[in-house]
N, C-alpha and C positions, 0 to 999 in steps of 0.2 A: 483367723479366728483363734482366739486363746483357749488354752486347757486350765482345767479347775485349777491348777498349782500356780502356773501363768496367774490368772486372774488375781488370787491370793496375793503372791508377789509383789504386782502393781499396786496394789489396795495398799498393802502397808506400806511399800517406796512410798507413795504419795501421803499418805497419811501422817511420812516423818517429814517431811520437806519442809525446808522454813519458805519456800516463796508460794506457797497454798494458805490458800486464806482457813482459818479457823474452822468456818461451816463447810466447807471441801474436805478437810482434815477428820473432821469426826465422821461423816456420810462415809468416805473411805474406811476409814477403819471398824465403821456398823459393817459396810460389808466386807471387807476380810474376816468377819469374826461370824456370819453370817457363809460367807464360801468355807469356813474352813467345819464349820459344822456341817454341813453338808458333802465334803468330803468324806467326814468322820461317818457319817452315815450311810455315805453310799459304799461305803469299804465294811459296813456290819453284818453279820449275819445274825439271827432272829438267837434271842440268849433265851436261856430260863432267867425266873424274876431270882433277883437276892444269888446269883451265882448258883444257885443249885444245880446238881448232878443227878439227877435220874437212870439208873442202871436197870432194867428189869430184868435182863437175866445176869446180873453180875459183873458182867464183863462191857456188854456193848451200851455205850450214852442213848438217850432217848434225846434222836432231833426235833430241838419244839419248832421249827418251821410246819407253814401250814401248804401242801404243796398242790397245784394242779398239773394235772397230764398235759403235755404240751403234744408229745409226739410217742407212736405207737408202732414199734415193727416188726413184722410176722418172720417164722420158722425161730430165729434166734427173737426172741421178746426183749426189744427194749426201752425203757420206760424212762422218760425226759421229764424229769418232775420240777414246779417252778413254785418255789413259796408264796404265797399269796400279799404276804406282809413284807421282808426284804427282800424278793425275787433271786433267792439264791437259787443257783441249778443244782438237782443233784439226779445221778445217773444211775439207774438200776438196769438190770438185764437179768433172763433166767433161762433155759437152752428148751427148745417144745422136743417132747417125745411124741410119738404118737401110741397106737392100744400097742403094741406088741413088743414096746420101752426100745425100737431103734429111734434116733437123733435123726 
């Protein structure tokens, strides 16, 4: 089985080759141009529109990912979040106290 780069690869060797016929020649190079976008894609994570930077408190960026909870674990809380739109992960944790603030 090939990997997306592999495939990419082949698409365009063959789509330069003088002993491919014409119609082979373009179909290849629709997809190499078609794998390589979808590279580009699976390597994205979720932007703001127009490059904007949203800071609310100044300092830290506002992630526009949209995320769901994947996975949830008790005493140390950790929190596996999965964007809904480029399925980026991102990991949060918080430490549980109990009433009397021992860990």
């Amino acid at each position: 089985m090939m990997a997306l780069q592999e495939a990419i690869e082949h698409c365009v060797e063959v789509s330069n080759r003088d002993d491919v016929c014409a119609e082979c020649k373009a179909q290849h190079k629709q997809l190499a141009e078609w794998q390589k976008e979808l590279q580009f894609l699976k390597n994205q994570k979720c932007q703001p529109p127009d490059g904007v930077s949203i800071k609310p408190d100044g300092v830290n960026e506002l992630d526009p990912c949209l995320y769901d909870e994947v996975e949830t674990y008790q005493n140390v809380t950790v929190h596996v979040l999965r964007c809904r739109r480029c399925g980026h992960i991102e990991i949060e944790w918080e430490r549980n106290v109990d009433d009397d603030g021992i860990q």
